[in-house]
Each structure stands twice: as structure tokens, then as C-alpha cells.
N, C-alpha and C positions, 0 to 999 in steps of 0.2 A: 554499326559496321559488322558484316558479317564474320564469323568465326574463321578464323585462316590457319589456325593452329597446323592445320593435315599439310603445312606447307615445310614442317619440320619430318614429316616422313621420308624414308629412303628413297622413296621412289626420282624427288627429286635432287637438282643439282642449285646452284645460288644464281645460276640466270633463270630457271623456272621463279623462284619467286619472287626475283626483283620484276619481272614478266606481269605477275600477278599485280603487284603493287602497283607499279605504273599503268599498267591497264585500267586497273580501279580507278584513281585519279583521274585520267584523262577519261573516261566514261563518265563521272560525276560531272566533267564538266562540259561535255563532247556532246552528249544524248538526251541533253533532260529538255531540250527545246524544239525536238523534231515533230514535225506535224502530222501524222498517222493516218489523215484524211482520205489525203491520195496516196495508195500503198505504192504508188507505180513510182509517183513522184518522191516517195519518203526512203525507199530501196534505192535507188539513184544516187541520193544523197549521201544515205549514209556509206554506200562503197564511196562513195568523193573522201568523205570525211575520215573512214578505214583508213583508205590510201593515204592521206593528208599524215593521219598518226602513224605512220609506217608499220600499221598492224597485218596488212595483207602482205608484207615481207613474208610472213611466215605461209604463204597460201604454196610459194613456190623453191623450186630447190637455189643454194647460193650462187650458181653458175648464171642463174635467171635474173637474180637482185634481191635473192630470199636469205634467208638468213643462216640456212646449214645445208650442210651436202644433199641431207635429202631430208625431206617435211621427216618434223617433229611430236611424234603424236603426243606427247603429254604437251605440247606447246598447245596444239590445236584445243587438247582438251580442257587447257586452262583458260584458253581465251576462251571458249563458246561457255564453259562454266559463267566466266565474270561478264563477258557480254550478255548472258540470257540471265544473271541477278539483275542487271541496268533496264535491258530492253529486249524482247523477243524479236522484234525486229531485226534488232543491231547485229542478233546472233543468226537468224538467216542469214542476212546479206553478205555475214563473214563467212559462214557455212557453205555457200553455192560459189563464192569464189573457189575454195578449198576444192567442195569435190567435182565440180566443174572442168577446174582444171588438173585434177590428180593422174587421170589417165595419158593426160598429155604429159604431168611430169615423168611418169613413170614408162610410157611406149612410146612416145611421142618419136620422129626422127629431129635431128638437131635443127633442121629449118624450120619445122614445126615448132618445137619449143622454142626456137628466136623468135620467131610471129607472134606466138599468144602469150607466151608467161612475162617476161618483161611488162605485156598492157594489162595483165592482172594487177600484175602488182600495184601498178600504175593508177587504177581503176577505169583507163581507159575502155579496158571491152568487160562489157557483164557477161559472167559465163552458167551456162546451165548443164545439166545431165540428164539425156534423156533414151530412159532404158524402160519403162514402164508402159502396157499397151493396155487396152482394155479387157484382152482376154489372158493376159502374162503380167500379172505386178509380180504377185512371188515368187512365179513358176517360170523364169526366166525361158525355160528352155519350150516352153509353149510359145514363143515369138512369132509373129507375122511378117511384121515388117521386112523388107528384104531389099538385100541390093546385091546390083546382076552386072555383073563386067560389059564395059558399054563405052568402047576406042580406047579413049587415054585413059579411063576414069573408071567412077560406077553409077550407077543407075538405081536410087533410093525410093522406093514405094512402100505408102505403108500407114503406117497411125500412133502415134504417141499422147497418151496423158497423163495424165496428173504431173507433168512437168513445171518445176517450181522455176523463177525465172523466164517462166512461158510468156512471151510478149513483151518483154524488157531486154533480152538477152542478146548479147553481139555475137553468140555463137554458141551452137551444144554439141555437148560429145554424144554421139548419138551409135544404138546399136541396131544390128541388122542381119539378118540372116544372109549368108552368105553359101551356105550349100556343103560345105566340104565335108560335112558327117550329118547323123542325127542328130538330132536334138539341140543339147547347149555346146556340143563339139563345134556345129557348124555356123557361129555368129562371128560378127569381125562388129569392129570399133572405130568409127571415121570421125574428123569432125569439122563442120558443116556451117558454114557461117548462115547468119539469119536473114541476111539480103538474096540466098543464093535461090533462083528461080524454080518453082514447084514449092518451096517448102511453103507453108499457109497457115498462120494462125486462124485453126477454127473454132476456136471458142474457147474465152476465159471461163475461169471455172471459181463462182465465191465459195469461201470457205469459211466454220466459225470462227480462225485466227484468220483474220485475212491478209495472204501475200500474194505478189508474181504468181499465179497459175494460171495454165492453158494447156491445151489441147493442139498438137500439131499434127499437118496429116502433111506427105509426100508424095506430089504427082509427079513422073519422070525428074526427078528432084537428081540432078549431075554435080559430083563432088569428086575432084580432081584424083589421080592415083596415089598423088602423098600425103592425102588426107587421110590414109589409113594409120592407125594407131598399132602397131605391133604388126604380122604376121596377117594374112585373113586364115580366117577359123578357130583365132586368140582373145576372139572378143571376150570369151563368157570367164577366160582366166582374167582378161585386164581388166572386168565391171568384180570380178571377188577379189581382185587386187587392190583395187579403189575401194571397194567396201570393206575391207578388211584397215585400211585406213583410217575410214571417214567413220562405220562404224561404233567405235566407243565414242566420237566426239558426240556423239547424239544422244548418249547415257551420260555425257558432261552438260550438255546442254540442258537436260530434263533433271539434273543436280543444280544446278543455277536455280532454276524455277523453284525446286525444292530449301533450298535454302532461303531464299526471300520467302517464300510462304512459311519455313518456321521462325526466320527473324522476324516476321512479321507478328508470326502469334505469340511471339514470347515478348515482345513490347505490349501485346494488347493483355496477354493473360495479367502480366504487373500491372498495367495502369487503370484497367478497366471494373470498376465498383461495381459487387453485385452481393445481395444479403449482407452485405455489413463490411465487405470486405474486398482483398480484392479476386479477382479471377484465378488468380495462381493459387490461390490456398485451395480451389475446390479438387481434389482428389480425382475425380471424372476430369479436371481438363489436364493435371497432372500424368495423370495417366496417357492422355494426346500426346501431349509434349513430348513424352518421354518415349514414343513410340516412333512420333515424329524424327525425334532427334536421331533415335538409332538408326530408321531407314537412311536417311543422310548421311551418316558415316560407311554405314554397309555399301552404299551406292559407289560413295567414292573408294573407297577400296576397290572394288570389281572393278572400276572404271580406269581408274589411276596402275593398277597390277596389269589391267590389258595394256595399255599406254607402256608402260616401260619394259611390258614382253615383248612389244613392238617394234619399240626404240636399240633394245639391247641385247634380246638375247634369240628372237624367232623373227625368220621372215614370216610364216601367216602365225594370226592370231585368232583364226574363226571361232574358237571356242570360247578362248577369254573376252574376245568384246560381246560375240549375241552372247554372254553371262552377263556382260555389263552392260549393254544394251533393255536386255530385259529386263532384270532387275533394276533398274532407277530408275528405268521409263512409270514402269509399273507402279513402281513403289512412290516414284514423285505426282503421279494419280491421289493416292490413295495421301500424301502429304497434304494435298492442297486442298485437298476435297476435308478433312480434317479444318486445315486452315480456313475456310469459310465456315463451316461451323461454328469455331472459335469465334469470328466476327462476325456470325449472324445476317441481322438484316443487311449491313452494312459489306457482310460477303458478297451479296448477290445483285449489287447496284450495278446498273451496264457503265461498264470502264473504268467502275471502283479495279484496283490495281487484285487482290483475290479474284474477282471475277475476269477478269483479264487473265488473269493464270489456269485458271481452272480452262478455259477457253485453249490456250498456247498448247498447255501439256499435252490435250486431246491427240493430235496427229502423231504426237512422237511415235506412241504406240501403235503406230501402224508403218509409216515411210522408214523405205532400208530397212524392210525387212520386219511383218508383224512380228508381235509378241509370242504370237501362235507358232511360226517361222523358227524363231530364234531356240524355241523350246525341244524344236524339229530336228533343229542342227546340235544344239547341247547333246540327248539320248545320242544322236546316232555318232558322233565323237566319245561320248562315253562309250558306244559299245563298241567299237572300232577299238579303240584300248584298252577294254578288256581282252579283244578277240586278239590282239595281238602278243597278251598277257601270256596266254593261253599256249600259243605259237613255238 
């Protein structure tokens, strides 16, 4: 069983870890039979089966059928931790409800939020987010896409990818340029059901973890005037609103992965005979271990301190999650990549559970924002508070 002891830290309260407990439990016996074949048909499921265990409660606010006034980030960040020790799977499928529908919890008008968040919860509609284009992943405000006031409504043209959710989804929060300043001043946030005419999947995209992606493009694509999320020209505040959210749960999620790959190698380092003895006595894998373990705690600290700066004391946390962001993603890289070493031949069998990992963690460190990104936003938050030091 993995180590739980960090469930005795302040950060949390005794519904965080009866949260954890129960989770665990119902994942050992929830997850360990789904078929991974068809990703299309294996994501389907598992938001049934999410729903079923009232874990997508927490995707949405309690007025919706969720569980507190407004999403929980150390909630998020426990479940995607203990969903991604079970299944990387399990912990998208939770993950795209989440930030899917975050912007609607968060701008949504209240019609809007009666239509979608209730069928989240529910697992009625699968939801997606999509703000990524081919010439703007991290550079938000380089956007093409646009929409152009058009009778009652708008008028959406344009191109989106690497959209996770792409081609399963019952609807995505989609962004768009809308004109009303330069740059990231002038995007608005609408959202867009997947039946509505112009929108087109054109093209799934494999990946080496493979989920829901695709590629959506917008011809004369008409989406009603309440489908706008906030204000128009608020989009680029309500996509770093949502990400200032969803954010650390993605340095929770690549701490799951990191923990299973060290619980993993400290079973193999004891049990495994090698010159006489066993694997743990050797001093080089000791040295893993213990390098292992610390990135683990480190991780969750950064992770778990953005979380309850989030919860309790800061509406943004830009700073503290890309710290917790970066750091775990990275660091859970460099855990698991260790942890196949440790197991050797046996690390590198296609769908040995190591090489399975080594596969998952890849992405983190790029979606919501590279590692490169997060290092971008870290300096120029530290200089910003020095300059204000100064002041």
C-alpha cells in the first residue's frame, strides 16, 4: 500500500483523508478490470463508473450536486494523485470532467450552469477544453481562432488541437478571439456543444499514452449568445482562472505515477536476489531509492502548499502551482525512469506496468502549460516581487 503518512500534514482537514481512503478502496476494486483497448470506449466507462462512485461530485460547485461551495483543489489533487497510483486512465477521465467544466463553474450564467454541471456530475455529457491551436499552445495570445457577432449569437471559425476529449466529448469550452483589444485582452470563452453544425472532427491524433484526442476545425460554426462564459474579451482571465485551478492537479497527477514507480521499486529492490543478496543492500540502488523518495515528498509539498493557498488563503495561485507543476512533473520523469532501471528487462516490456509509466508521465510535461512555460512564469513572479520590494 502506498505511503499515506503526508495525510497527517496541515494542509489537510479529516474529510481530505477519509476522501483518500475511500477512494483507494473503491479503485482497487472499481479499475482493475477495464479494458484499455478501445481508449474511446475505456474513457466512456470509466466517467460511468466516476459518476456511479459519486467521485465527479467534486468536478462541480454544491449548488450543482458537488460537494462544496466551490471546487476543492486539494480534493482534486487527492483524487487525480490516487486515481493516477490505480490508472492513468481513470485519472484523465476525472481530470477533463474537472477542467472541462471549470470555466463554466466559475463564468458560466446560471442557465448555463443548470444545463451542464448537474450532467457532469452525472456523467451524462463528457466534457472537454479547448484552447490550444496549432500556432498558440503556450502563447495563448497568438490565437486564430475567432468569433464574430452574427444576429442573436456568434460565428466561430477556426482550428483547435491537441484537444483531449476530442471525439468523445458532449461539448467543449472553447476560446476565441473576439476582437475587443490586442492580443490575450481580446478572447472571450463560449461553450459549444459537439452536435452543433460547422464544428468537425478532423482528425484523431495517437499518442504514446493513448486517450480522446483530436483535432477540431470551425466552419461558420453558430453558438447561441448565452453561450458565452463571462463578459466577451474575459476569456484569457477565465482560461488562467481555470488553469490556476486545474493546474497543480496535474503535479498531483504525475505524484501518483511517482509513487507507484517508487512503491514499485522498493518491493523489487527487497525481494529481488542479485550477487548474494538482495537488491537493497546494493548501495547504487540505495542511493535510487533515496533520491526517489525525496523527489516524492518534495513534489507533494509544492503541490499540496498550492492546493490549500488556493483553498484558503489566495484567489490566484500562478506562482505556487507552475512550482508544483514543474517540479513533480519533472521530477516524476526522472522517478520512473530510475524505476525502470531498478526493473530492468522487465522495466521495458510493452504494458509491463514501469513501462506503462514511463509512457503516461511523458505528456504531463508538456499540457497546461510546458515545463519550459512554467519556469517563464516562476522568474518573472519572482521579479515582479522583488520590483515591488523595491517600490
Amino acid at each position: 500500500m502506498a505511503d499515506q503518512s503526508f495525510l497527517d500534514w496541515p494542509f489537510f482537514e479529516p474529510a481530505h483523508v477519509e476522501l483518500v481512503r475511500a477512494l483507494d478502496t473503491w479503485a482497487k476494486d472499481n479499475l482493475c478490470d477495464i479494458d484499455e483497448s478501445d481508449v474511446d470506449a475505456a474513457c466512456r466507462e470509466l466517467v460511468r463508473r466516476l459518476a456511479e462512485g459519486d467521485w465527479l461530485k467534486h468536478c462541480v460547485p454544491a449548488a450543482y450536486g458537488g460537494i462544496r461551495e466551490k471546487l476543492d483543489v486539494r480534493s482534486l489533487c487527492l483524487i487525480r494523485e490516487t486515481l493516477a497510483r490505480h490508472s492513468g486512465l481513470a485519472d484523465f477521465a476525472f481530470a477533463m470532467q474537472g477542467l472541462g467544466s471549470g470555466a463554466i463553474s466559475l463564468k458560466g450564467s446560471d442557465e448555463v450552469r443548470e444545463e451542464f454541471l448537474p450532467a457532469v456530475r452525472t456523467g451524462e455529457k463528457i466534457a472537454a477544453f479547448a484552447l490550444s491551436e496549432p500556432e498558440a499552445g503556450s502563447d495563448v495570445a497568438a490565437m486564430a481562432t475567432t468569433a464574430t457577432r452574427d444576429g442573436n449569437g456568434w460565428r466561430i471559425d477556426g482550428e483547435k488541437t491537441w484537444i483531449s476529449n476530442g471525439g468523445i466529448a458532449d461539448y467543449y469550452t472553447v476560446f476565441a478571439r473576439t476582437g475587443e483589444a490586442p492580443g490575450a485582452r481580446g478572447l472571450s470563452a463560449f461553450v459549444v456543444d459537439a452536435n452543433t453544425p460547422g464544428l468537425e472532427i478532423a482528425e484523431r491524433i495517437d499518442v504514446i499514452a493513448p486517450h480522446p484526442l483530436a483535432r477540431l476545425t470551425f466552419d461558420n460554426c453558430h453558438v447561441p449568445a448565452d453561450r458565452i462564459l463571462g463578459a466577451p474579451g474575459e476569456g484569457f482571465k477565465v482560461a488562467m482562472a481555470t488553469l490556476d485551478i486545474f493546474r497543480s492537479t496535474v503535479g498531483a497527477a504525475a505524484l501518483g505515477f511517482a509513487r507507484h514507480a517508487l512503491d514499485a521499486s522498493l518491493d523489487r529492490a527487497a525481494n529481488r536476489e542479485l550477487f548474494g543478496g538482495p537488491l537493497a543492500d546494493l548501495q547504487m540502488i540505495q542511493a535510487k531509492l533515496a533520491d526517489m523518495a525525496l523527489a516524492v515528498d518534495a513534489s507533494a509539498l509544492l503541490i499540496y502548499r498550492a492546493a490549500w493557498t488556493k483553498d484558503l488563503k489566495a484567489d490566484r495561485v500562478t506562482r505556487e502551482a507552475s512550482m508544483a507543476k514543474l517540479y513533480a512533473t519533472d521530477s516524476a520523469q526522472i522517478v520512473i525512469n530510475e524505476a525502470v532501471q531498478i526493473f530492468g528487462g522487465q522495466g521495458v516490456v510493452s504494458g509491463a506496468p514501469m513501462e506503462k509509466l514511463y509512457r503516461e508521465i511523458r505528456a504531463l510535461r508538456i499540457y497546461e502549460g510546458a515545463s519550459e512555460v512554467q519556469k517563464v512564469v516562476i522568474a518573472k513572479s519572482a521579479l515582479a516581487a522583488r520590483k515591488a520590494e523595491n517600490e
